[in-house]
PDB file of N, H, CA, C and O in Angstrom:
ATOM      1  N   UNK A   1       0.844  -1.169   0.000  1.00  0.00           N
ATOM      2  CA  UNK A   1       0.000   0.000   0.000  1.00  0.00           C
ATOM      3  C   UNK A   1       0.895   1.241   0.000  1.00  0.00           C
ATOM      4  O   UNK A   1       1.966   1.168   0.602  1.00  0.00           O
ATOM      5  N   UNK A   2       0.531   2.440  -0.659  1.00  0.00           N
ATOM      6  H   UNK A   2      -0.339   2.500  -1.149  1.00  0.00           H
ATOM      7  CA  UNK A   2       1.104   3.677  -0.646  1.00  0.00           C
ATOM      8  C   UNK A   2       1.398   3.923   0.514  1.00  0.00           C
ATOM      9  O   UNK A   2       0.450   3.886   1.299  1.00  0.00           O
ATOM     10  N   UNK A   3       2.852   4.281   1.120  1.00  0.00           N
ATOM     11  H   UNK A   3       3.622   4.311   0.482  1.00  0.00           H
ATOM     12  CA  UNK A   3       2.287   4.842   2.161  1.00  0.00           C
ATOM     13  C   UNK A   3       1.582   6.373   2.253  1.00  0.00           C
ATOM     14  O   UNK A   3       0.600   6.657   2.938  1.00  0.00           O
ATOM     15  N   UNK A   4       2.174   7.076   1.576  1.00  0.00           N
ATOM     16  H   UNK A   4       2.971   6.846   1.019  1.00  0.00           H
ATOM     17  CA  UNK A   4       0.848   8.246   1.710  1.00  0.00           C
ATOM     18  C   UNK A   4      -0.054   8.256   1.220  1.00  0.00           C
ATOM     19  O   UNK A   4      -0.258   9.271   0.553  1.00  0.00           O
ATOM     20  N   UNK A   5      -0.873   7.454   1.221  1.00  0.00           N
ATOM     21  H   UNK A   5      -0.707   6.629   1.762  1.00  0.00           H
ATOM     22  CA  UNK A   5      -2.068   6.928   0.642  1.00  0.00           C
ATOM     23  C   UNK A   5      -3.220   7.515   1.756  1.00  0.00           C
ATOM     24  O   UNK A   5      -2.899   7.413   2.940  1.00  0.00           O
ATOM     25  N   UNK A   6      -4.296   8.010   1.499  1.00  0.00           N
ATOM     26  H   UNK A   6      -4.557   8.092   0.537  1.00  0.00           H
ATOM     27  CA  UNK A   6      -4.815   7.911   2.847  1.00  0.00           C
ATOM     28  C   UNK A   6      -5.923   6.673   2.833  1.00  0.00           C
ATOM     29  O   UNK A   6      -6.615   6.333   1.873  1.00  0.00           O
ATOM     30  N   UNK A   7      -5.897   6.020   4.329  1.00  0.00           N
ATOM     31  H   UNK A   7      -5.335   6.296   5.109  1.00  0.00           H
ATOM     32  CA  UNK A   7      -6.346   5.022   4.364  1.00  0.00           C
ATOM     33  C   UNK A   7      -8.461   5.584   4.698  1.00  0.00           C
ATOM     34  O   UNK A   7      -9.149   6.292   5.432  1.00  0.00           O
ATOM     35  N   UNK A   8      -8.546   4.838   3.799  1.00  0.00           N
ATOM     36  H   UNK A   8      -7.986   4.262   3.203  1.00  0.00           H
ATOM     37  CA  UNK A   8     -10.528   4.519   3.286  1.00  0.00           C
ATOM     38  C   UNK A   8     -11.160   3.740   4.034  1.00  0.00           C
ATOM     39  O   UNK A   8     -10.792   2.607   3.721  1.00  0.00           O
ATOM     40  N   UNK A   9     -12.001   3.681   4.954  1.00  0.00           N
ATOM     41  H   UNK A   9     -12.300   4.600   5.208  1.00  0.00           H
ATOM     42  CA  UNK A   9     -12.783   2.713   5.594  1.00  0.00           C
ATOM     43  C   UNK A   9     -13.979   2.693   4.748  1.00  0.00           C
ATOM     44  O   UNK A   9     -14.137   3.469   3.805  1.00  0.00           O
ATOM     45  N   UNK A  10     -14.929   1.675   5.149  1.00  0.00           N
ATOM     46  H   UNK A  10     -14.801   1.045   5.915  1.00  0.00           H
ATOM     47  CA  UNK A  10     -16.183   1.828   4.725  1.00  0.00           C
ATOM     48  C   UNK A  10     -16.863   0.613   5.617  1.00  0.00           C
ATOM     49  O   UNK A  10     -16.360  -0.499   5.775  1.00  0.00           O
ATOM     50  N   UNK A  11     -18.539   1.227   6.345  1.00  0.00           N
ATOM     51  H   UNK A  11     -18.948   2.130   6.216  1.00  0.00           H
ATOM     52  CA  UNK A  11     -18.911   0.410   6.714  1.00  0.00           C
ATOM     53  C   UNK A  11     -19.652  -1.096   5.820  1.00  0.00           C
ATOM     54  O   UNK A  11     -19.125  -1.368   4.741  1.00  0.00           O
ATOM     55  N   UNK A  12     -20.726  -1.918   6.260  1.00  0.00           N
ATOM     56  H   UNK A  12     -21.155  -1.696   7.136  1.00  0.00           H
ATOM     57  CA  UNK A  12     -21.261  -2.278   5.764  1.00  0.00           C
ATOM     58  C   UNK A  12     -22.761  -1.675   5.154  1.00  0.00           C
ATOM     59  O   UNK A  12     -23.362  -1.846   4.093  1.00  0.00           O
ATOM     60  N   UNK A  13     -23.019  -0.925   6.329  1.00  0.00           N
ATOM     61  H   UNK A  13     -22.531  -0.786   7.190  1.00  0.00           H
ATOM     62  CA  UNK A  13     -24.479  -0.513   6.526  1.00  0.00           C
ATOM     63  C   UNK A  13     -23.681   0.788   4.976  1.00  0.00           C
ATOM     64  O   UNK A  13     -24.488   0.686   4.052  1.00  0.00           O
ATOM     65  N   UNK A  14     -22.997   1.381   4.722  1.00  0.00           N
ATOM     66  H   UNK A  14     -22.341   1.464   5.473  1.00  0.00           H
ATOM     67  CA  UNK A  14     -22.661   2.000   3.844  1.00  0.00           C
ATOM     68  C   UNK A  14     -22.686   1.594   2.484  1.00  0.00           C
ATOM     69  O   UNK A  14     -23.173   2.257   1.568  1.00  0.00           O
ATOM     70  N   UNK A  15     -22.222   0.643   2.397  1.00  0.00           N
ATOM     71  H   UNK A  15     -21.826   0.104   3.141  1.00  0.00           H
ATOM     72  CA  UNK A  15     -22.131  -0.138   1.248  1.00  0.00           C
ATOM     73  C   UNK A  15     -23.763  -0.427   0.619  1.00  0.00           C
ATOM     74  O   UNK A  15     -24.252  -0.085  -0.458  1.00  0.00           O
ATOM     75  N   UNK A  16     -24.248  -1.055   1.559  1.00  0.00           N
ATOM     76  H   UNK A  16     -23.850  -1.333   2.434  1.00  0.00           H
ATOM     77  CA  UNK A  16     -25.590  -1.518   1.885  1.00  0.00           C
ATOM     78  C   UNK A  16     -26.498  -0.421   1.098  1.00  0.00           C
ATOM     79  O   UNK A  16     -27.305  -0.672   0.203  1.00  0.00           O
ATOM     80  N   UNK A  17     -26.258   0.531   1.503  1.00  0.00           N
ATOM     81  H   UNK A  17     -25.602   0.734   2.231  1.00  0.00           H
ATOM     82  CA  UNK A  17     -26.764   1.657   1.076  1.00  0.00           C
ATOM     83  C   UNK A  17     -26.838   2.184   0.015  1.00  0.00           C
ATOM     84  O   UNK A  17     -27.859   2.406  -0.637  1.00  0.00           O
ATOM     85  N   UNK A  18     -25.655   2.450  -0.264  1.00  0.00           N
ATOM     86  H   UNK A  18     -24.827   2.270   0.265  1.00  0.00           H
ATOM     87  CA  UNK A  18     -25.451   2.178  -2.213  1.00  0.00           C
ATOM     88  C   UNK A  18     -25.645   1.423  -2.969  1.00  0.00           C
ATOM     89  O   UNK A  18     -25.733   1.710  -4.163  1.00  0.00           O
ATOM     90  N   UNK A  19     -25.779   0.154  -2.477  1.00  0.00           N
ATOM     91  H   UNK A  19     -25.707  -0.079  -1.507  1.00  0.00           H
ATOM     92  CA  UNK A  19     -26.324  -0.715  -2.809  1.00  0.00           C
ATOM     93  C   UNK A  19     -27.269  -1.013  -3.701  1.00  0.00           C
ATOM     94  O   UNK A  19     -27.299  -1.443  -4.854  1.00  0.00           O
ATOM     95  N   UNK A  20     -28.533  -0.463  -2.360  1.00  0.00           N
ATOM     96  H   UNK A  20     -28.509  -0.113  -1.424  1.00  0.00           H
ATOM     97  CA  UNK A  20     -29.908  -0.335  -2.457  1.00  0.00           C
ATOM     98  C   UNK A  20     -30.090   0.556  -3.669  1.00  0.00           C
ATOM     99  O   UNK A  20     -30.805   0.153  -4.587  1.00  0.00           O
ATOM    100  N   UNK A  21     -29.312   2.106  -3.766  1.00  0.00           N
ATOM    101  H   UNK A  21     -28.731   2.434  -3.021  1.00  0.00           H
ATOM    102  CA  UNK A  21     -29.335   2.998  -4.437  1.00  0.00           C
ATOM    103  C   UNK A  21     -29.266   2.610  -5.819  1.00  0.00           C
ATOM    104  O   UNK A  21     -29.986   3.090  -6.695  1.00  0.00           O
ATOM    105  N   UNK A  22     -28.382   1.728  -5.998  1.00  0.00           N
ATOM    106  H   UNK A  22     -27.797   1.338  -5.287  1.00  0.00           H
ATOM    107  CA  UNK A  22     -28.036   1.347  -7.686  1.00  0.00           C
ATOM    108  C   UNK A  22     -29.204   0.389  -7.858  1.00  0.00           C
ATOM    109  O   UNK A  22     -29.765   0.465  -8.952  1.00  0.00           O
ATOM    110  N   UNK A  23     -29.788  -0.699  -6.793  1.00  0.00           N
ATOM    111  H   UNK A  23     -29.333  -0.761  -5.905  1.00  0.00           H
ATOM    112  CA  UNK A  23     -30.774  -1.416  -7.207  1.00  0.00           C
ATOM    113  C   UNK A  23     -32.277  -0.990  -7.695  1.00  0.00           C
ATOM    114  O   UNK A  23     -33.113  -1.516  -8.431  1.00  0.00           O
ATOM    115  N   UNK A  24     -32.217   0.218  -6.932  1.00  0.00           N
ATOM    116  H   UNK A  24     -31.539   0.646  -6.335  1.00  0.00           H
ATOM    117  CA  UNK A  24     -33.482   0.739  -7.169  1.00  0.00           C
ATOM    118  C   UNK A  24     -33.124   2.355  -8.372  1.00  0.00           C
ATOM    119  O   UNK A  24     -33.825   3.366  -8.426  1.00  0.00           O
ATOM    120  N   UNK A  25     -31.903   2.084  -9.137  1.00  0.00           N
ATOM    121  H   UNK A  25     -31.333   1.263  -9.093  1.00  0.00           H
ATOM    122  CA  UNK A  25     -32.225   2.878 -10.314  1.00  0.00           C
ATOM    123  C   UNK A  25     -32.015   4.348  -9.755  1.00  0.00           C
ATOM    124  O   UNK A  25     -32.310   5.300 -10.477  1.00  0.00           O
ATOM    125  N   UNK A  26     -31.347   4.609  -8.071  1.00  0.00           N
ATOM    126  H   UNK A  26     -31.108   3.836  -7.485  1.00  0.00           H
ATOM    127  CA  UNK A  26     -31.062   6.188  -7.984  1.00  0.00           C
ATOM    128  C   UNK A  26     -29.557   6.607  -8.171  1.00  0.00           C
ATOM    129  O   UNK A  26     -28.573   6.039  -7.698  1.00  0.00           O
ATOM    130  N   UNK A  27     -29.581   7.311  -8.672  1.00  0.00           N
ATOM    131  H   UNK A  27     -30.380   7.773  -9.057  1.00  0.00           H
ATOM    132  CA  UNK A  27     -28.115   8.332  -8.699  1.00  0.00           C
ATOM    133  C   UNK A  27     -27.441   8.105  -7.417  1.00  0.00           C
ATOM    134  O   UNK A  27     -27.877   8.434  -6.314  1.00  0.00           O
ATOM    135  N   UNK A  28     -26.339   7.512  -7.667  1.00  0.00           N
ATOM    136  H   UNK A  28     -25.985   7.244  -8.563  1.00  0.00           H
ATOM    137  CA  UNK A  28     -25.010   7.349  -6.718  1.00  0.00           C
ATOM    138  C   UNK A  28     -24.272   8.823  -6.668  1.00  0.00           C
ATOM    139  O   UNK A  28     -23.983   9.410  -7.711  1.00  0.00           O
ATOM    140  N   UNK A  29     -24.033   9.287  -5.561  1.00  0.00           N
ATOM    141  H   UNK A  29     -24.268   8.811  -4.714  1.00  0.00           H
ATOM    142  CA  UNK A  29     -23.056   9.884  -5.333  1.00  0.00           C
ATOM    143  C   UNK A  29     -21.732   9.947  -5.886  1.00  0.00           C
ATOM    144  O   UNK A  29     -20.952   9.259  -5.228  1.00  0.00           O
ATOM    145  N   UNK A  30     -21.173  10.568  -6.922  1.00  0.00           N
ATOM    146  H   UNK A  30     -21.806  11.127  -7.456  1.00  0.00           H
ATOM    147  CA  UNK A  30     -19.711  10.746  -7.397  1.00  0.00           C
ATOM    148  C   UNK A  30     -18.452  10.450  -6.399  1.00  0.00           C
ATOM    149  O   UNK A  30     -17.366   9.940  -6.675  1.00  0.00           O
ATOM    150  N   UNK A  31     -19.005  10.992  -4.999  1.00  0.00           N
ATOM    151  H   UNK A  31     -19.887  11.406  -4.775  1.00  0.00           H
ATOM    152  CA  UNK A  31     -18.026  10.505  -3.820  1.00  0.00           C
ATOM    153  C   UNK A  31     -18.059   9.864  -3.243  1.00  0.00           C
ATOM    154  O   UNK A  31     -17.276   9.789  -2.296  1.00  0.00           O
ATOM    155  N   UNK A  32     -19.161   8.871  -3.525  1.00  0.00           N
ATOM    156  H   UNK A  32     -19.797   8.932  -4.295  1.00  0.00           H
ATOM    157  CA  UNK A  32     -19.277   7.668  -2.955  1.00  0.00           C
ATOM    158  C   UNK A  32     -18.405   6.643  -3.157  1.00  0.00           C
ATOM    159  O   UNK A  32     -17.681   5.955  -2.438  1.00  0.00           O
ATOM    160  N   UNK A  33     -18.834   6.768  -5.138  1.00  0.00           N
ATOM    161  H   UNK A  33     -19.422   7.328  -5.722  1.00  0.00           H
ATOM    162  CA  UNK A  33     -18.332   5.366  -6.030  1.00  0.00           C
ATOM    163  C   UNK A  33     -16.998   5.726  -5.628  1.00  0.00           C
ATOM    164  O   UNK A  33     -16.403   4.840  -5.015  1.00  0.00           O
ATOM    165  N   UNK A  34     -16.294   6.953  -5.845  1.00  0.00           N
ATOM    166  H   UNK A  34     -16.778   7.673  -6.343  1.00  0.00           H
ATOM    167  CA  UNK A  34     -14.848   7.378  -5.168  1.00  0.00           C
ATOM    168  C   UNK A  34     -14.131   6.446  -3.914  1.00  0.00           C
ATOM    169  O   UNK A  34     -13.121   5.750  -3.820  1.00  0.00           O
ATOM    170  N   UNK A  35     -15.022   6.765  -3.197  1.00  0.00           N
ATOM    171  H   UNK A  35     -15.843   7.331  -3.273  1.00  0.00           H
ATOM    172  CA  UNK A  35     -14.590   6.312  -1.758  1.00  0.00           C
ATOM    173  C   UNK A  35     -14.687   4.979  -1.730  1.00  0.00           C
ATOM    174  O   UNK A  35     -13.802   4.372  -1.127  1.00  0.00           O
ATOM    175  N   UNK A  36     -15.777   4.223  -2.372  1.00  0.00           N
ATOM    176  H   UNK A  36     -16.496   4.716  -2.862  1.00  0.00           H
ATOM    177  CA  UNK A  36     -15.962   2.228  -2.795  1.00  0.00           C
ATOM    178  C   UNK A  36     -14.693   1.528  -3.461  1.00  0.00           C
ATOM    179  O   UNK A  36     -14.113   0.471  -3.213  1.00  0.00           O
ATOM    180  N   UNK A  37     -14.458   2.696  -4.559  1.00  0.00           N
ATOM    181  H   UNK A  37     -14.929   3.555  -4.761  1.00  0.00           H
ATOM    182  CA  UNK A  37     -13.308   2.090  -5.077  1.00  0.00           C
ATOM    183  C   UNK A  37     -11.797   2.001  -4.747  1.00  0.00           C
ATOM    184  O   UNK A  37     -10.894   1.250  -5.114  1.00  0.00           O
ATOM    185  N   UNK A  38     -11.910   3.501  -3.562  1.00  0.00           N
ATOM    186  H   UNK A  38     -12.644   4.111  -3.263  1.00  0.00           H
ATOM    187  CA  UNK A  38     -10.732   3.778  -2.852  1.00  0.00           C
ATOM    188  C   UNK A  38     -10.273   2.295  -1.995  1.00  0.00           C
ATOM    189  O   UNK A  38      -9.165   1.758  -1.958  1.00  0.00           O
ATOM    190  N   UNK A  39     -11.711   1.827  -1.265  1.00  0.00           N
ATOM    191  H   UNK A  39     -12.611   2.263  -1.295  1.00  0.00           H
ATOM    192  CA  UNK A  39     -11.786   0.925   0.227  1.00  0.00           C
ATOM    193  C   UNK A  39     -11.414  -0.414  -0.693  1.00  0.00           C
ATOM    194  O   UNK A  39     -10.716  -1.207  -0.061  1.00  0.00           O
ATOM    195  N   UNK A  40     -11.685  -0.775  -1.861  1.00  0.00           N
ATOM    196  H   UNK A  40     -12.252  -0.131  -2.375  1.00  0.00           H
ATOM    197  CA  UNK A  40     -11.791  -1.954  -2.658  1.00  0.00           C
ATOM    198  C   UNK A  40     -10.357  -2.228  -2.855  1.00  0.00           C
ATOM    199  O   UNK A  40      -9.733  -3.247  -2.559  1.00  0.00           O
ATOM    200  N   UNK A  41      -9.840  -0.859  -3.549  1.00  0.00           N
ATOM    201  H   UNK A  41     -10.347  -0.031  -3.789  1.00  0.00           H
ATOM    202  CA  UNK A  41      -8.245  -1.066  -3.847  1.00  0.00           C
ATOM    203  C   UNK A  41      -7.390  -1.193  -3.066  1.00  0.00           C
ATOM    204  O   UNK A  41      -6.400  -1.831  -3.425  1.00  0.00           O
ATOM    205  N   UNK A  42      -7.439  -0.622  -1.666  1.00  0.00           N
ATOM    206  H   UNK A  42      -8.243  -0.104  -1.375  1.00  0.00           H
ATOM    207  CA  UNK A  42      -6.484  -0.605  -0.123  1.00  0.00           C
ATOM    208  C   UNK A  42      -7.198  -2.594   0.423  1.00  0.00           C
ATOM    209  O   UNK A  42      -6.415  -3.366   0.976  1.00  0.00           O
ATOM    210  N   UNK A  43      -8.491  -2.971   0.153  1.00  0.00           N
ATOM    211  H   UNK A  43      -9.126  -2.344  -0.297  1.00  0.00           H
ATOM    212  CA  UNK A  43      -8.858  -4.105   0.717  1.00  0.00           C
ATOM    213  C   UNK A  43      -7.985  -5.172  -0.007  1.00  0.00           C
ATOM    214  O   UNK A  43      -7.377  -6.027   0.639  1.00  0.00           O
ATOM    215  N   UNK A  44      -7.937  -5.097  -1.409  1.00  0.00           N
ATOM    216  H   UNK A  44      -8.431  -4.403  -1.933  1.00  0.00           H
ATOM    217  CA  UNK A  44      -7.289  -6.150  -2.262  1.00  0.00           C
ATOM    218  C   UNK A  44      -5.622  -6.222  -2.273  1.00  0.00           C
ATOM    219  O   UNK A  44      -4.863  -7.178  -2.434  1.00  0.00           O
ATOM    220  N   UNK A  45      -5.315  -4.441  -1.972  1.00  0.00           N
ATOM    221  H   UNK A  45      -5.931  -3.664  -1.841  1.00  0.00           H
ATOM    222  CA  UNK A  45      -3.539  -4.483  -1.911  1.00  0.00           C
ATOM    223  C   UNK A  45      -3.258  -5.480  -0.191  1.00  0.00           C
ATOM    224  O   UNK A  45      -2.449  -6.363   0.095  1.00  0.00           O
ATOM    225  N   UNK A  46      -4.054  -4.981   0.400  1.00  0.00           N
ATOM    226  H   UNK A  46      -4.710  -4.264   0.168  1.00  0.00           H
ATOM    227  CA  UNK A  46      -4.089  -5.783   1.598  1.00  0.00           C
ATOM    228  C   UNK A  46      -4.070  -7.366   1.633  1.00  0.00           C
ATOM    229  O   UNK A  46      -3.209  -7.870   2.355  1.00  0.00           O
ATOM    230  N   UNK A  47      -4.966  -8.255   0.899  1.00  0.00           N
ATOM    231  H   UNK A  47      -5.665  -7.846   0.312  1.00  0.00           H
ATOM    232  CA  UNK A  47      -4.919  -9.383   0.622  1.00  0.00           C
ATOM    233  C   UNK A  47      -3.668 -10.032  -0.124  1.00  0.00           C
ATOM    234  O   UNK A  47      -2.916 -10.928   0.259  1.00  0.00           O
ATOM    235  N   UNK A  48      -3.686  -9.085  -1.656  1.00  0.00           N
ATOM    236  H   UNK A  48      -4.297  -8.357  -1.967  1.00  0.00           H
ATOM    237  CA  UNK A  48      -2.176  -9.342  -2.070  1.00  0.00           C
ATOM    238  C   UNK A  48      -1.067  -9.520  -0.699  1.00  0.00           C
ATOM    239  O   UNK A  48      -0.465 -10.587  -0.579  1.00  0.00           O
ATOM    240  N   UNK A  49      -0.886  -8.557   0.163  1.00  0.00           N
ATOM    241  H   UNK A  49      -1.375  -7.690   0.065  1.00  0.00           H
ATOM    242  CA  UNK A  49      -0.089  -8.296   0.447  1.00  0.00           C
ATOM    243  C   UNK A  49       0.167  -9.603   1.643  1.00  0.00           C
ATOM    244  O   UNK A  49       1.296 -10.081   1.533  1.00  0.00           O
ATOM    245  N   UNK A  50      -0.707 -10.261   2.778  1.00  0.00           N
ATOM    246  H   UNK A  50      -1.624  -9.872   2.869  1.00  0.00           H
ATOM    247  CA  UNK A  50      -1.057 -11.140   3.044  1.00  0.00           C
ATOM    248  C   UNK A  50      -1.041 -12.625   2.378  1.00  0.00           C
ATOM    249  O   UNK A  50      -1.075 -13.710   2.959  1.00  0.00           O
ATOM    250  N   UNK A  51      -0.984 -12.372   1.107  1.00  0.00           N
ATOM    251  H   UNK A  51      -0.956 -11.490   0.635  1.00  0.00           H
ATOM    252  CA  UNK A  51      -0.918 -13.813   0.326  1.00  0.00           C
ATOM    253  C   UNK A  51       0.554 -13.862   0.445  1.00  0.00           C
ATOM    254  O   UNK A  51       1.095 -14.915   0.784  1.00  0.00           O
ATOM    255  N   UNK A  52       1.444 -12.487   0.116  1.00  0.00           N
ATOM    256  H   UNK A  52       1.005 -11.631  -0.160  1.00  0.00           H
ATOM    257  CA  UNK A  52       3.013 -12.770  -0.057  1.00  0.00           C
ATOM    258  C   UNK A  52       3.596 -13.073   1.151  1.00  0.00           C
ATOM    259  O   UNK A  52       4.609 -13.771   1.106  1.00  0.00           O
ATOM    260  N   UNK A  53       3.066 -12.599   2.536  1.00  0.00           N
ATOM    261  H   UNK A  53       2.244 -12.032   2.573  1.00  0.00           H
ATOM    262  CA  UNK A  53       3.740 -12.771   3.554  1.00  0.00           C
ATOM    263  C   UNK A  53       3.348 -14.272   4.279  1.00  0.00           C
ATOM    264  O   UNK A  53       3.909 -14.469   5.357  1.00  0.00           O
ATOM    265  N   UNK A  54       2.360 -15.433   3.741  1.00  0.00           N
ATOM    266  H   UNK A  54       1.904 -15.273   2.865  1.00  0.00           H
ATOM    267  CA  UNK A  54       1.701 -16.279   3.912  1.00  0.00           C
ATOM    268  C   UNK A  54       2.823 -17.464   2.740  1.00  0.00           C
ATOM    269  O   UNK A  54       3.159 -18.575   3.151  1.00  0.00           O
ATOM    270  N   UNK A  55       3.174 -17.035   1.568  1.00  0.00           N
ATOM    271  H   UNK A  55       2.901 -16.133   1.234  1.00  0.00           H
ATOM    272  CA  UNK A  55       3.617 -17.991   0.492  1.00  0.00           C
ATOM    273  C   UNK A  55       5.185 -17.645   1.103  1.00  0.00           C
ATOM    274  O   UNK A  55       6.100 -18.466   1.172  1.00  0.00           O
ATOM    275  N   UNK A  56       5.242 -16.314   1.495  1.00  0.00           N
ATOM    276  H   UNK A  56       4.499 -15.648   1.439  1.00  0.00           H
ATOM    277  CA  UNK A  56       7.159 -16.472   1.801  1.00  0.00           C
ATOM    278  C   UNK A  56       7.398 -17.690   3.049  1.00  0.00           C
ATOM    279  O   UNK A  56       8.311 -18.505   3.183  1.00  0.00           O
ATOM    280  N   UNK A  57       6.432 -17.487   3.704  1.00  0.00           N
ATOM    281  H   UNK A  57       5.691 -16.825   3.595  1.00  0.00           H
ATOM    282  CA  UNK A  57       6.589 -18.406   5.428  1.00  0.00           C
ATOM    283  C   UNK A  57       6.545 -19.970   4.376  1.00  0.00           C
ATOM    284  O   UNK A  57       7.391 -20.837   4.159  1.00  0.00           O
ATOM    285  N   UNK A  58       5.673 -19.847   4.090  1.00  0.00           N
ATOM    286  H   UNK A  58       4.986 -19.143   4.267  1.00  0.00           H
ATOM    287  CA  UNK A  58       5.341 -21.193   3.570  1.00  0.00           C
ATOM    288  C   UNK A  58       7.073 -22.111   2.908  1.00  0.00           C
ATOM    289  O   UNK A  58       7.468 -23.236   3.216  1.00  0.00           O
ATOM    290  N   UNK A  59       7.782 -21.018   1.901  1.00  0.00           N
ATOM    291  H   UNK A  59       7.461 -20.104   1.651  1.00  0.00           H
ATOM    292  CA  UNK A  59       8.625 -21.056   1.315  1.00  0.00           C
ATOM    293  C   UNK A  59       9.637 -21.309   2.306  1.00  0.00           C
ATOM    294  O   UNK A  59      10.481 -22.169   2.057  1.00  0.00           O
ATOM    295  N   UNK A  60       9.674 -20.625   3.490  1.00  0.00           N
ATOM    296  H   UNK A  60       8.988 -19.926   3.692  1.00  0.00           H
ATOM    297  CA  UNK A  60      10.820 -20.910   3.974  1.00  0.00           C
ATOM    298  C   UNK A  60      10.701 -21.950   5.220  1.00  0.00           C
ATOM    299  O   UNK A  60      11.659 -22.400   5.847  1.00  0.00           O
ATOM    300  N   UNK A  61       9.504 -22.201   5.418  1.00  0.00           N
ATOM    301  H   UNK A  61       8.725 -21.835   4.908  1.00  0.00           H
ATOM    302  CA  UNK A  61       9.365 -23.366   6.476  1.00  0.00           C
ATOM    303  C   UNK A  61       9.580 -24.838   5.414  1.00  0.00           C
ATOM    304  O   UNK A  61       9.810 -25.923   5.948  1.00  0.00           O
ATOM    305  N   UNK A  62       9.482 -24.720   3.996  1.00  0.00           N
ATOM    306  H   UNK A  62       9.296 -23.839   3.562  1.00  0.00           H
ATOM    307  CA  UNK A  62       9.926 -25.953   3.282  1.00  0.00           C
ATOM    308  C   UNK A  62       8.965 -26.333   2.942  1.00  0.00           C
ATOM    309  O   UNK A  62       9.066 -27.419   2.371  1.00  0.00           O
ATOM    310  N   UNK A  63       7.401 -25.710   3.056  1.00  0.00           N
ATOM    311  H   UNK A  63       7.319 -24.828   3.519  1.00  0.00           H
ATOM    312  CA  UNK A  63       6.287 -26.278   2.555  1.00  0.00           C
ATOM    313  C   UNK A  63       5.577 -25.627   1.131  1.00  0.00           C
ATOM    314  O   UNK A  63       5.732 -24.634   0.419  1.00  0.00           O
ATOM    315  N   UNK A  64       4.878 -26.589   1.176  1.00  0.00           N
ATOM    316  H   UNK A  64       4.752 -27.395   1.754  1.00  0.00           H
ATOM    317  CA  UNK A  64       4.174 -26.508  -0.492  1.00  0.00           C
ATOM    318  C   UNK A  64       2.638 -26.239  -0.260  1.00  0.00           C
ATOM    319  O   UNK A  64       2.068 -26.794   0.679  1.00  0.00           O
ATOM    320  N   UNK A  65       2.096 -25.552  -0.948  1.00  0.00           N
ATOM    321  H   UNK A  65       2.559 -25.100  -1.711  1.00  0.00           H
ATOM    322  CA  UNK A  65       0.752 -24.999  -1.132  1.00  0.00           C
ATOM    323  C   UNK A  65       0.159 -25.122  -2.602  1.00  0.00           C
ATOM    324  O   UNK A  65       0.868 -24.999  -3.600  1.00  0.00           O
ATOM    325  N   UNK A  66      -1.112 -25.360  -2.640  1.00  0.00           N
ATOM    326  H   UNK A  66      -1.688 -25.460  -1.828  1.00  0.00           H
ATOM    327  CA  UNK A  66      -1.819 -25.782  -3.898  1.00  0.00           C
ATOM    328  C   UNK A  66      -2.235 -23.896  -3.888  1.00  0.00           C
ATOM    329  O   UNK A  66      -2.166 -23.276  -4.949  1.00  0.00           O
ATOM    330  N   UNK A  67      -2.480 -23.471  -3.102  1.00  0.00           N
ATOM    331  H   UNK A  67      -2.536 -23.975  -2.240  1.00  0.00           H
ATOM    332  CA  UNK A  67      -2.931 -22.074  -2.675  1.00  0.00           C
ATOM    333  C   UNK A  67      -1.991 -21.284  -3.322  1.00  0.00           C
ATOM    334  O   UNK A  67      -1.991 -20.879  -4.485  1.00  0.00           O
ATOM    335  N   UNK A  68      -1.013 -21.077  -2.233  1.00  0.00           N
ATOM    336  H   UNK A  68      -1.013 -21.406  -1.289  1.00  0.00           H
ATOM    337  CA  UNK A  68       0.176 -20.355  -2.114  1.00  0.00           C
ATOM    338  C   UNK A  68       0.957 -20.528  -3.344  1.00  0.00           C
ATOM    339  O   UNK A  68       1.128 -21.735  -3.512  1.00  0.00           O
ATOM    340  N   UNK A  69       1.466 -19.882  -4.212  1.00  0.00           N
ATOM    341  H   UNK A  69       1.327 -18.902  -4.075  1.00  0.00           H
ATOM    342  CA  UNK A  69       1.950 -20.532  -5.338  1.00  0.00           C
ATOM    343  C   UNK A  69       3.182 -19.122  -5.774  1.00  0.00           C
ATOM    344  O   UNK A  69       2.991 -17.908  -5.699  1.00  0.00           O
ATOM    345  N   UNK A  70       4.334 -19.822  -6.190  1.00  0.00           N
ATOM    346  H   UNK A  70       4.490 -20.808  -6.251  1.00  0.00           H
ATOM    347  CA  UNK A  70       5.387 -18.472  -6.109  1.00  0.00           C
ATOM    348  C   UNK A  70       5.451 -18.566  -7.692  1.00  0.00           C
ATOM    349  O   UNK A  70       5.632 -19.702  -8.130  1.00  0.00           O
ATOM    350  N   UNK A  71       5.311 -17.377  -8.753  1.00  0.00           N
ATOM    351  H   UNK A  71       5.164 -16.454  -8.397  1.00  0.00           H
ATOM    352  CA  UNK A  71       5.769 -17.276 -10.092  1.00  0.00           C
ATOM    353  C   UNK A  71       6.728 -17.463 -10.525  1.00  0.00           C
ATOM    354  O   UNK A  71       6.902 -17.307 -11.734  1.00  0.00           O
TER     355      UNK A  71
END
């Protein structure tokens, strides 16, 4: 993650909300979809980032993963 990135939360009940909004055909907020996509991209660099520190252990304890997989 960037570090000067600023970090994005988002609840559920938030999400939820927009949700509803796109289901029922209303205009999303411009700073919403902003802020969804902000929390999406910091959530997934996060996972990436978790998969590498999960496949290095793996790597160096001598084990193999069907999961974990190094390129």
């Amino acid at each position: 993650m960037n570090p000067n990135a600023k970090q994005v939360g988002m609840t559920i009940q938030e999400l939820e909300q927009i949700e509803d909004r796109a289901r029922r055909g209303l205009p999303i907020d411009p700073e919403a979809i902003l802020t969804v996509t902000a929390y999406l991209r910091d959530v997934l660099q996060a996972k990436i980032n978790a998969e590498a520190v999960a496949s290095e252990a793996l790597r160096k304890a001598g084990l193999k993963s069907r999961y974990y997989t190094t390129a």
